[in-house]
Z-matrix of the N, CA and C atoms (Angstrom, degrees):
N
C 1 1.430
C 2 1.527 1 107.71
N 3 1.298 2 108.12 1 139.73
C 4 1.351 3 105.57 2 177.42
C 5 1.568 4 115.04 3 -132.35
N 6 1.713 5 105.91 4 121.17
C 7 1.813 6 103.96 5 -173.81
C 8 1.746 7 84.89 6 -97.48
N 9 1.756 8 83.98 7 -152.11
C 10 1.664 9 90.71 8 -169.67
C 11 1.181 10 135.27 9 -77.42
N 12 1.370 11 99.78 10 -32.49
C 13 1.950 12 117.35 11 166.30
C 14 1.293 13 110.59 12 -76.08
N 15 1.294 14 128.31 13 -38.08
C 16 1.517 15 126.47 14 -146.86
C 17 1.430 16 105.52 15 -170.53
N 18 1.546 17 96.91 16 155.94
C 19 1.548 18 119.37 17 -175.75
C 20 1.400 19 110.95 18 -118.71
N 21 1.571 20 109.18 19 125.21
C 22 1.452 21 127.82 20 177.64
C 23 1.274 22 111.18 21 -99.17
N 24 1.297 23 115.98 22 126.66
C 25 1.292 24 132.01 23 -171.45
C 26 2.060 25 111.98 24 -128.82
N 27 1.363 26 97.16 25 111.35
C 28 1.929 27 107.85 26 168.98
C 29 1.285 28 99.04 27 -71.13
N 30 1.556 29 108.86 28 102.06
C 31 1.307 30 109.48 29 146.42
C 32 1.164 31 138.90 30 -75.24
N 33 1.387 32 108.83 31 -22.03
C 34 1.750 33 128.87 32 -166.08
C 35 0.980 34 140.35 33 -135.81
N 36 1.245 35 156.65 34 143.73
C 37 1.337 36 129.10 35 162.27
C 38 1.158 37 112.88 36 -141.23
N 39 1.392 38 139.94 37 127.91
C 40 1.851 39 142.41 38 -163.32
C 41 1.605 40 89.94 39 -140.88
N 42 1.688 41 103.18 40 136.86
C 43 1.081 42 118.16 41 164.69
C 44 1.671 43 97.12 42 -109.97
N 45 1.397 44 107.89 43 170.11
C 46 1.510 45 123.60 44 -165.33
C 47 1.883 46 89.62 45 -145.70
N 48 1.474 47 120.20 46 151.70
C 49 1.489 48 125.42 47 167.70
C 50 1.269 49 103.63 48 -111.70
N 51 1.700 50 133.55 49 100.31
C 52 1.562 51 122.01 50 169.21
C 53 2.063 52 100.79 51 -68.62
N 54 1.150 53 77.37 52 -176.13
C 55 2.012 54 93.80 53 -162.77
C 56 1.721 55 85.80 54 -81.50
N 57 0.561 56 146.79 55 2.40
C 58 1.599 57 137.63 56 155.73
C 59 1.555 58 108.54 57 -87.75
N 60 0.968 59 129.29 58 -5.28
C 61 1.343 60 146.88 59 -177.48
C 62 1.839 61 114.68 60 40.72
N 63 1.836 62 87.77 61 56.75
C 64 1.617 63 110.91 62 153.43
C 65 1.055 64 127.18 63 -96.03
N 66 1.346 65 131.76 64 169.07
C 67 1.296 66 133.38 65 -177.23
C 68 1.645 67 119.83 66 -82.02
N 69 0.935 68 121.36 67 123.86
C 70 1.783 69 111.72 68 168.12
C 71 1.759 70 89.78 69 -104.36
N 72 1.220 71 107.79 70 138.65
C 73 1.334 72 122.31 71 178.56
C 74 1.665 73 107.01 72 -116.03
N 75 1.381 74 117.45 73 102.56
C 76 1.522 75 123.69 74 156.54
C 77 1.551 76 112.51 75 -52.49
N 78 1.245 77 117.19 76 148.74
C 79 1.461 78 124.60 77 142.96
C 80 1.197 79 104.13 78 -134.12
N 81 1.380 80 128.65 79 155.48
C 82 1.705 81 136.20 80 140.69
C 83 1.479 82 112.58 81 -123.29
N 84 1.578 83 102.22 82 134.12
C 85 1.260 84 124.19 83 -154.43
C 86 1.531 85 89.68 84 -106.15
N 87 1.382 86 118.46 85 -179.80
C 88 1.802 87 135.65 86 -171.09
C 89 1.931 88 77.16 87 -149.59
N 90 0.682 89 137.28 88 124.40
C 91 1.550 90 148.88 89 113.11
C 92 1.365 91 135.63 90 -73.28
N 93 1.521 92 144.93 91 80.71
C 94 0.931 93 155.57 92 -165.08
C 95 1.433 94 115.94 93 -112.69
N 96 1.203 95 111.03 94 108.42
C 97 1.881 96 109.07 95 164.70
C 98 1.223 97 136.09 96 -90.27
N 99 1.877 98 102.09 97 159.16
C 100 1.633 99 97.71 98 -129.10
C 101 1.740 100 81.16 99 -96.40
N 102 1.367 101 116.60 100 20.54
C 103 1.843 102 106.15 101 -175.94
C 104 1.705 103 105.80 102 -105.32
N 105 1.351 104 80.87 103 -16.71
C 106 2.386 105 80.56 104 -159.15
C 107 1.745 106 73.76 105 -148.33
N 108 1.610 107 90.57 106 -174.26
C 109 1.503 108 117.12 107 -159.14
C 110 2.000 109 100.03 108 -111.48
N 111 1.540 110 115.20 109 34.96
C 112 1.463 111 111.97 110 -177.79
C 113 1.661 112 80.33 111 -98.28
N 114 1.430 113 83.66 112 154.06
C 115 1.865 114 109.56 113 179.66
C 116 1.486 115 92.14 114 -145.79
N 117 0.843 116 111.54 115 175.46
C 118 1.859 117 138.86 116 -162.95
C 119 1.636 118 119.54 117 -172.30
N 120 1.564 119 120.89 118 102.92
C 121 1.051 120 97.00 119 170.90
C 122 1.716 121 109.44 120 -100.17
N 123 1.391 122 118.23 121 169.59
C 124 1.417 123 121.74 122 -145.95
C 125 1.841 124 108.36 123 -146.16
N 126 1.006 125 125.22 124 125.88
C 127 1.413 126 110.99 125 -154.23
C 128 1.687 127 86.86 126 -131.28
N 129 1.651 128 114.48 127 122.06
C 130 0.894 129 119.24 128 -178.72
C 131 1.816 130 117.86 129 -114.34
N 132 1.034 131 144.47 130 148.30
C 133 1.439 132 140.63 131 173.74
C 134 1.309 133 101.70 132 -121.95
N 135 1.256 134 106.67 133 136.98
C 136 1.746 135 135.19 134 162.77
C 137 1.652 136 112.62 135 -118.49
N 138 1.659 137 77.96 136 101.55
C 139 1.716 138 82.91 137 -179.93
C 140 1.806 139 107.30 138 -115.20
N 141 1.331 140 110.50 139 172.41
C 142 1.560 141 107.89 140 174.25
C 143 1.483 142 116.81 141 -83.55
N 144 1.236 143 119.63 142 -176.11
C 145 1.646 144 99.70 143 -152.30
C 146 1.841 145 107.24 144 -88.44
N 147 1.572 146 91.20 145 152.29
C 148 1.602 147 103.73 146 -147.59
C 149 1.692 148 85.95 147 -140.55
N 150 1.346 149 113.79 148 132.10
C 151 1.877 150 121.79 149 -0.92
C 152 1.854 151 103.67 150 -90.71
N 153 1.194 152 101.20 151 163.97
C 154 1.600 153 94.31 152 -167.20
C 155 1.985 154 91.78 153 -86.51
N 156 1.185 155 110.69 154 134.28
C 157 1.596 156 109.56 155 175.82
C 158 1.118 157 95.22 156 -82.67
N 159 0.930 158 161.09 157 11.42
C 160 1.621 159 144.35 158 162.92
C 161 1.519 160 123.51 159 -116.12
N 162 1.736 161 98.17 160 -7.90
C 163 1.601 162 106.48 161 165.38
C 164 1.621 163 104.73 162 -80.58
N 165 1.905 164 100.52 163 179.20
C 166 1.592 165 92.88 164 177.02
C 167 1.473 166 100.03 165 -83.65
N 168 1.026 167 99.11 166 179.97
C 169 1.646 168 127.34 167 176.67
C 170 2.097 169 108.36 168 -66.99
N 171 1.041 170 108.14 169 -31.54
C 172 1.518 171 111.88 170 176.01
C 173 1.299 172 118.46 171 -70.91
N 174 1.448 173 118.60 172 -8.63
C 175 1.509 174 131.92 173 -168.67
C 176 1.546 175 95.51 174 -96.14
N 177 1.226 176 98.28 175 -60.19
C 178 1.947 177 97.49 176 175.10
C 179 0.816 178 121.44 177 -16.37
N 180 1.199 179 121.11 178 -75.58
C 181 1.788 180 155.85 179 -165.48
C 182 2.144 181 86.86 180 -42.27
N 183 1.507 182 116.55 181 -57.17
C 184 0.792 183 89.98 182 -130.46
C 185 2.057 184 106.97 183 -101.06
N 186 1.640 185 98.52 184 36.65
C 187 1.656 186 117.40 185 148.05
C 188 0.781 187 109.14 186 -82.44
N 189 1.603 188 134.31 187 -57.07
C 190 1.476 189 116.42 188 178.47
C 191 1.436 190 107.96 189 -63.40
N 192 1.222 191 144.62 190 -12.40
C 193 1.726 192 119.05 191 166.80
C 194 1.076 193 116.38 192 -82.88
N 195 1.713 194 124.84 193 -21.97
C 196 1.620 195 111.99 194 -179.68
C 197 1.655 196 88.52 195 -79.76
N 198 0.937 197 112.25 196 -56.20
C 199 2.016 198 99.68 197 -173.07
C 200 1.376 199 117.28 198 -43.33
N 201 0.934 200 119.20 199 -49.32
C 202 1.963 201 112.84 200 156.84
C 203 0.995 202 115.00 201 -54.84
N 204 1.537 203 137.26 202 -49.20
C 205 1.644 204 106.62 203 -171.22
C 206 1.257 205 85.65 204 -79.80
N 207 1.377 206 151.28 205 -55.65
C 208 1.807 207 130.29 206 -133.93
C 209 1.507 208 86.42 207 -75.25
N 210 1.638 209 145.70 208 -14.97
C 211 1.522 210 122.97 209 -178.14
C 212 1.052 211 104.62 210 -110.16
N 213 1.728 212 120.44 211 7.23
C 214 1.618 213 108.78 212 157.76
C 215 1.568 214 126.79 213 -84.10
N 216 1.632 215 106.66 214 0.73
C 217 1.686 216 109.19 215 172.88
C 218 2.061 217 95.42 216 -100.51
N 219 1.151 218 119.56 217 -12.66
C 220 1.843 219 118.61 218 164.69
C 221 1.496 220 108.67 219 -75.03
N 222 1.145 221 74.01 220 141.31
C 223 1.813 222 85.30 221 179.26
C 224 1.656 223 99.43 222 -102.81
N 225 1.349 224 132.58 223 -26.52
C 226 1.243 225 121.47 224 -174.39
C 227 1.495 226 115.51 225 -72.14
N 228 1.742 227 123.41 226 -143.24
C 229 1.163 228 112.63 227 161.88
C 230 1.789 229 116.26 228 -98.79
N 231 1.259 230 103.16 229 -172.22
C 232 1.719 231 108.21 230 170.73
C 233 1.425 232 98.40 231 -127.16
N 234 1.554 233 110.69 232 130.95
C 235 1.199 234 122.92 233 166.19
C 236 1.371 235 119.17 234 -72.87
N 237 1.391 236 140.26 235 135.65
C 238 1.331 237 137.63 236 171.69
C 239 1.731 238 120.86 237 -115.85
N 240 1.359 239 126.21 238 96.75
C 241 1.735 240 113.69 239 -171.00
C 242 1.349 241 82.35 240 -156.97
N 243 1.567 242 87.75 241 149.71
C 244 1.842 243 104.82 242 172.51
C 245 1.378 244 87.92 243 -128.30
N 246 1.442 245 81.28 244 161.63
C 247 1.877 246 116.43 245 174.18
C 248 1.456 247 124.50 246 -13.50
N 249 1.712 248 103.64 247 -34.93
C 250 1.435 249 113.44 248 -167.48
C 251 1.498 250 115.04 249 -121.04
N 252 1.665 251 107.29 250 -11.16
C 253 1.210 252 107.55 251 -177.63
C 254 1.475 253 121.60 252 81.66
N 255 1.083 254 104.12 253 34.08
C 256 1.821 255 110.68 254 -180.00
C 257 1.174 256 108.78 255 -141.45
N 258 1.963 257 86.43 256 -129.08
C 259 1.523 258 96.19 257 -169.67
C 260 1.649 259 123.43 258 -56.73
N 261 1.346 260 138.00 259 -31.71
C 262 1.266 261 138.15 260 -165.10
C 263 1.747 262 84.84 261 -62.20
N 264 1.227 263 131.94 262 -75.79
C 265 1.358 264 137.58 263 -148.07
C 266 1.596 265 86.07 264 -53.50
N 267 1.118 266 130.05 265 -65.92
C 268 1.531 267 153.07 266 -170.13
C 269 1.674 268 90.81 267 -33.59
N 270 1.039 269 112.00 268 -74.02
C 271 1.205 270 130.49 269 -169.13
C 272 1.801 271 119.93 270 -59.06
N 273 1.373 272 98.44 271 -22.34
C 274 1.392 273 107.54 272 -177.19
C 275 2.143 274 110.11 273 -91.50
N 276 1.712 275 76.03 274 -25.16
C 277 1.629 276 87.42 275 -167.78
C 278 1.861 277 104.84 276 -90.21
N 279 1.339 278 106.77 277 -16.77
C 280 1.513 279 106.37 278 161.94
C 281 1.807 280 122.13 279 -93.39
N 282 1.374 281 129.18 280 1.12
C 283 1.125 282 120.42 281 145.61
C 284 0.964 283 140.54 282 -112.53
N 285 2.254 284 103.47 283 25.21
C 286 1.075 285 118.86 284 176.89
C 287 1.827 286 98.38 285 -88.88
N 288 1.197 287 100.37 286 -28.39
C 289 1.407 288 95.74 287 -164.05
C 290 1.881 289 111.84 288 -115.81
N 291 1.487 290 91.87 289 18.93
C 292 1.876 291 104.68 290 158.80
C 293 1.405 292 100.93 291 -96.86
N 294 1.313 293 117.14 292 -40.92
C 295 1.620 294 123.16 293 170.45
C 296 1.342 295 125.85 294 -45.69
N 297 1.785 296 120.18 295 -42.56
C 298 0.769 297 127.12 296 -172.13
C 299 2.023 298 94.45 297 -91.90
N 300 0.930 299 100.65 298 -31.99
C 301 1.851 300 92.22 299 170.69
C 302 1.604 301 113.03 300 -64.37
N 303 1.133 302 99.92 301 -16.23
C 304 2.088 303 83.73 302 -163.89
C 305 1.366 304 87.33 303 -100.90
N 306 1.642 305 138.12 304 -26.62
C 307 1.404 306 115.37 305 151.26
C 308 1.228 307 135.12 306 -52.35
N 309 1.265 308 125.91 307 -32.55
C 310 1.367 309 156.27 308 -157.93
C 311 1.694 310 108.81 309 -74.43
N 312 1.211 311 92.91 310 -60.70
C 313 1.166 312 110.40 311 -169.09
C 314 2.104 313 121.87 312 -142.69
N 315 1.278 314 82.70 313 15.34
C 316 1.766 315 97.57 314 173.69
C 317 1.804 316 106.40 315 36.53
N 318 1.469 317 109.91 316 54.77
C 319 1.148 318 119.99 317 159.58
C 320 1.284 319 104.49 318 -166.75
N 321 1.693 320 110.85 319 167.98
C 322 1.323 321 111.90 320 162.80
C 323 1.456 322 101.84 321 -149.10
N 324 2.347 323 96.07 322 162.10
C 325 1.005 324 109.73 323 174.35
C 326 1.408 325 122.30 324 -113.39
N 327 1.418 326 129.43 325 87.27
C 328 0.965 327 129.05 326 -170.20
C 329 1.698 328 132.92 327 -47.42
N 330 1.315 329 109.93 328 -42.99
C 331 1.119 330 135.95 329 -178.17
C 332 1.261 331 111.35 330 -79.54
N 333 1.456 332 120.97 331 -36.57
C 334 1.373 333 117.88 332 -179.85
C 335 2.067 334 113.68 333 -100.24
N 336 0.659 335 84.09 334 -4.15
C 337 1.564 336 103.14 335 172.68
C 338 1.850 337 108.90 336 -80.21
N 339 2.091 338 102.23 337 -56.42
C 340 1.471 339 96.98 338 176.09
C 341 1.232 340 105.65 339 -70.75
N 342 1.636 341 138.02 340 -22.01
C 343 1.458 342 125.89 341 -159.94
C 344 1.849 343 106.57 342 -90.84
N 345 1.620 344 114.16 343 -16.20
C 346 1.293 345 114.26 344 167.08
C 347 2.082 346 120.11 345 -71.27
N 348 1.335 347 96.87 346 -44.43
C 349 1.230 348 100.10 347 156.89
C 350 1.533 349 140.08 348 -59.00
N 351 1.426 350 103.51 349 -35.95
C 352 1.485 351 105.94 350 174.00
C 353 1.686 352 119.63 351 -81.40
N 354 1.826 353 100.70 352 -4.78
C 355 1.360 354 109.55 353 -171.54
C 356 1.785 355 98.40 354 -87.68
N 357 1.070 356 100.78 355 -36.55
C 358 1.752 357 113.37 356 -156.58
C 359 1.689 358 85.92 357 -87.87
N 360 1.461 359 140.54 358 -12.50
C 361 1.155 360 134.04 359 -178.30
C 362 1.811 361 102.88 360 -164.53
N 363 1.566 362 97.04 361 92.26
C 364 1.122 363 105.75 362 -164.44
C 365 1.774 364 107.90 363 -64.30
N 366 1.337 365 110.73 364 158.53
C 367 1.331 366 111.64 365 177.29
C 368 1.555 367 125.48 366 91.41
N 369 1.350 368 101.55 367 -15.77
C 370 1.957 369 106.72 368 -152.89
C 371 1.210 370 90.66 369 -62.48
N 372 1.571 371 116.12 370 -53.94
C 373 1.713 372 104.40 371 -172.30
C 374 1.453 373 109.56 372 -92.27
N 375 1.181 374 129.15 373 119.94
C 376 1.571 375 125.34 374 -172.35
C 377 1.752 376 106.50 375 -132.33
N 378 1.763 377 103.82 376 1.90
C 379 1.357 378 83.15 377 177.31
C 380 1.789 379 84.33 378 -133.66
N 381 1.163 380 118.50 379 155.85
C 382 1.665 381 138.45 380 157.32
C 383 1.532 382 125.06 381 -28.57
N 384 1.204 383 111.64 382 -40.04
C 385 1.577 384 153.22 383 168.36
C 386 1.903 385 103.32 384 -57.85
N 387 1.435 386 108.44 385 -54.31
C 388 1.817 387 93.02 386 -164.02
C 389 1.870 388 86.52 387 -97.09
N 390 1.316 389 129.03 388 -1.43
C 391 1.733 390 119.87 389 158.67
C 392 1.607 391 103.74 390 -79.37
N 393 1.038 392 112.29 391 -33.77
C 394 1.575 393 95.26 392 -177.99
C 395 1.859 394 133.45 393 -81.58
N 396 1.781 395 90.16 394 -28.99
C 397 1.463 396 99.57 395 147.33
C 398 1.116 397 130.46 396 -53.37
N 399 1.313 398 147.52 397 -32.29
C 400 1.510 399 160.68 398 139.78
C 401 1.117 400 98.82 399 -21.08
N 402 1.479 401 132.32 400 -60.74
C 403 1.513 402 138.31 401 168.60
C 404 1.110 403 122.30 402 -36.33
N 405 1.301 404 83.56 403 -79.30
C 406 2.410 405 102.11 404 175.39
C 407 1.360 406 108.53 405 -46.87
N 408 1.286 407 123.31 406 -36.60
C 409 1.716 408 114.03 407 179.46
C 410 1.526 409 98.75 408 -63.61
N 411 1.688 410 128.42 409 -69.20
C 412 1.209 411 136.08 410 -162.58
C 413 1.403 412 97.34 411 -45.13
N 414 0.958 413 124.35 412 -61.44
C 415 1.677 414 133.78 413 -178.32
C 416 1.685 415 108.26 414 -42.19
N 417 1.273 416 113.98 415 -50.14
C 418 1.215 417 120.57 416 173.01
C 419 1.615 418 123.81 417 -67.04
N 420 0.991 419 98.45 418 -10.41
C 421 1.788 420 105.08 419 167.55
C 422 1.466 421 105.46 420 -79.82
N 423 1.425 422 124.37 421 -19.51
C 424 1.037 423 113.47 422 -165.08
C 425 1.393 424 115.05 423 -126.83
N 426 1.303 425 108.02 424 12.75
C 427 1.587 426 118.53 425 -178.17
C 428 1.554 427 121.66 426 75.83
N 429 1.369 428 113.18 427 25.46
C 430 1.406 429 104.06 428 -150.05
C 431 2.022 430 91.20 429 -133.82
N 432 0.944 431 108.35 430 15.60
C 433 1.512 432 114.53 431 172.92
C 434 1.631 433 112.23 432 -54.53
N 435 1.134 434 117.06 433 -14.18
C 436 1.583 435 119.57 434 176.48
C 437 1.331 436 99.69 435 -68.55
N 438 1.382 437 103.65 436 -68.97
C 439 1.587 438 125.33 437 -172.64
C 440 1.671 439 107.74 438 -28.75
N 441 1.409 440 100.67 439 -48.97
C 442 1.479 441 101.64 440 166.98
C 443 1.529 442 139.73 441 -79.24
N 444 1.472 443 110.13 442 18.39
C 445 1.417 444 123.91 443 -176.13
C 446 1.075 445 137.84 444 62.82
N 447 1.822 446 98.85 445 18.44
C 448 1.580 447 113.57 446 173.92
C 449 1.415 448 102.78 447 -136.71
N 450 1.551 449 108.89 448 159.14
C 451 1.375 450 111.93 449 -176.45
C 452 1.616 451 108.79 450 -83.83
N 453 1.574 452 107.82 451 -174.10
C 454 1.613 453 104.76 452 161.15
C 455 1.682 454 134.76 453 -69.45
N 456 1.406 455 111.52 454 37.35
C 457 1.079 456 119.44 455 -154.44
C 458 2.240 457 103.03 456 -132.94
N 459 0.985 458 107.10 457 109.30
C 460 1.725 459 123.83 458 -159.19
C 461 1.787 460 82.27 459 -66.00
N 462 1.285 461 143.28 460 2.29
C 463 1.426 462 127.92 461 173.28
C 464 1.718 463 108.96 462 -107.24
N 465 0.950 464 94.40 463 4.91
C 466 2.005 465 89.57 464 177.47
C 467 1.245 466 106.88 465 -93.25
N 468 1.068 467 124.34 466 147.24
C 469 1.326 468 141.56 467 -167.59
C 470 1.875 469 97.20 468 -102.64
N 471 1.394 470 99.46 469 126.92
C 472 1.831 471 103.33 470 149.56
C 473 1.220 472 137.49 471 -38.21
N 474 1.245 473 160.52 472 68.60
C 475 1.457 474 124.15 473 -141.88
C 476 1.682 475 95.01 474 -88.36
N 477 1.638 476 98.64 475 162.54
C 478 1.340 477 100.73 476 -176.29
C 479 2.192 478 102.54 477 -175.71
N 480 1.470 479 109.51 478 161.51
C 481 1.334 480 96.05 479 -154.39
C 482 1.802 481 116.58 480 -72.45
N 483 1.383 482 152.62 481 134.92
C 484 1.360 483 135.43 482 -163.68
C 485 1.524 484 123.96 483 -44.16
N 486 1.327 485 95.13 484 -20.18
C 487 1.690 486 104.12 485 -167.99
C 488 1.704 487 101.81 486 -84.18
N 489 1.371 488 112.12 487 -45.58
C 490 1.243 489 100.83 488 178.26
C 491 1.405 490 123.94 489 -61.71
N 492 1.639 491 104.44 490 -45.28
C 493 1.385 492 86.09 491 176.34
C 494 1.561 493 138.55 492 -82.38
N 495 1.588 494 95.52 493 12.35
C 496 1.904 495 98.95 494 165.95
C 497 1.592 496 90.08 495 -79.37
N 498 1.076 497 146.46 496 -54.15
C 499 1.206 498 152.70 497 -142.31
C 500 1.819 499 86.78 498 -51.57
N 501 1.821 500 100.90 499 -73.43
C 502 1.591 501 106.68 500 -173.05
C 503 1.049 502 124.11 501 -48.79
N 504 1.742 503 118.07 502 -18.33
C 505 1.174 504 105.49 503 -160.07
C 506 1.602 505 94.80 504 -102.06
N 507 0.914 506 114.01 505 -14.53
C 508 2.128 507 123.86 506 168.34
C 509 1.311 508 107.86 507 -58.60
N 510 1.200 509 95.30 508 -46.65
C 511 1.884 510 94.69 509 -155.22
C 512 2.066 511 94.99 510 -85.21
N 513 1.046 512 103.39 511 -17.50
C 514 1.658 513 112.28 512 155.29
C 515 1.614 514 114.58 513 -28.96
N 516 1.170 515 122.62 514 -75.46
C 517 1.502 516 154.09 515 170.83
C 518 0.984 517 109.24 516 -63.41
């Protein structure tokens, strides 16, 4: 396809089977502009909708691990956007990079991780509910989602007192 600056070119296409036995759909793109000699290749995934709220919480986790290893053999970038332009991408791109902190550095910052994301893309987290999922996943790496008063299941709610969580969800923004 060719717009006005530049020409996009399908080089590729790889399907992947997650354990629910959906499709993750690879592409790799060629981006080339039509003024100078910069190219870009660009590695995109089409997956089905993620995270499923009615799957467990251990399934989540594990798009963001095939999307890290299949864009750790790309050398270009990986695009990240859902359907609506928010929270899913938001959400995918903050436990891509709590993931990569608790390897990193065998801790994480939950709070400052959702408040960099919601800064760099205002709005993503707007309800109490997609900061506390951030939780329940981390928790779920580690088997310990009880501990936190929810089951393995991405539709249970945290409970916790009203005041605090206007507080978290302010200091969010």
């Amino acid at each position: 396809m060719t717009c006005e600056d530049f020409t996009v070119t399908l080089i590729n296409e790889d399907r992947m089977c997650m354990s629910n036995e959906d499709q993750l759909v690879i592409h790799d793109f060629v981006l080339e502009a039509t003024q100078d000699d910069y190219v870009l290749e660009v590695r995109h995934f089409q997956c089905p909708p993620w995270p499923n709220a009615d799957g467990p919480l251990s399934r989540a986790f594990e798009l963001v691990n095939l999307v890290r290893e299949a864009s750790a053999a790309h050398d270009g970038p990986t695009v990240v956007h859902d359907e609506f332009g928010g929270v899913t991408a938001g959400t995918f791109c903050a436990l891509s990079t709590l993931y990569q902190q608790l390897e990193d550095q065998a801790i994480v910052d939950v709070f400052h991780v959702a408040k960099m994301i919601n800064l760099m893309r205002p709005g993503v987290f707007t309800e109490l509910e997609h900061y506390h999922f951030l939780y329940r996943m981390l928790l779920s790496l580690f088997g310990l989602q009880e501990a936190a008063g929810s089951a393995d299941c991405n539709g249970l709610p945290i409970a916790n007192d009203d005041e605090a969580e206007m507080q978290s969800t302010e200091s969010l923004v």
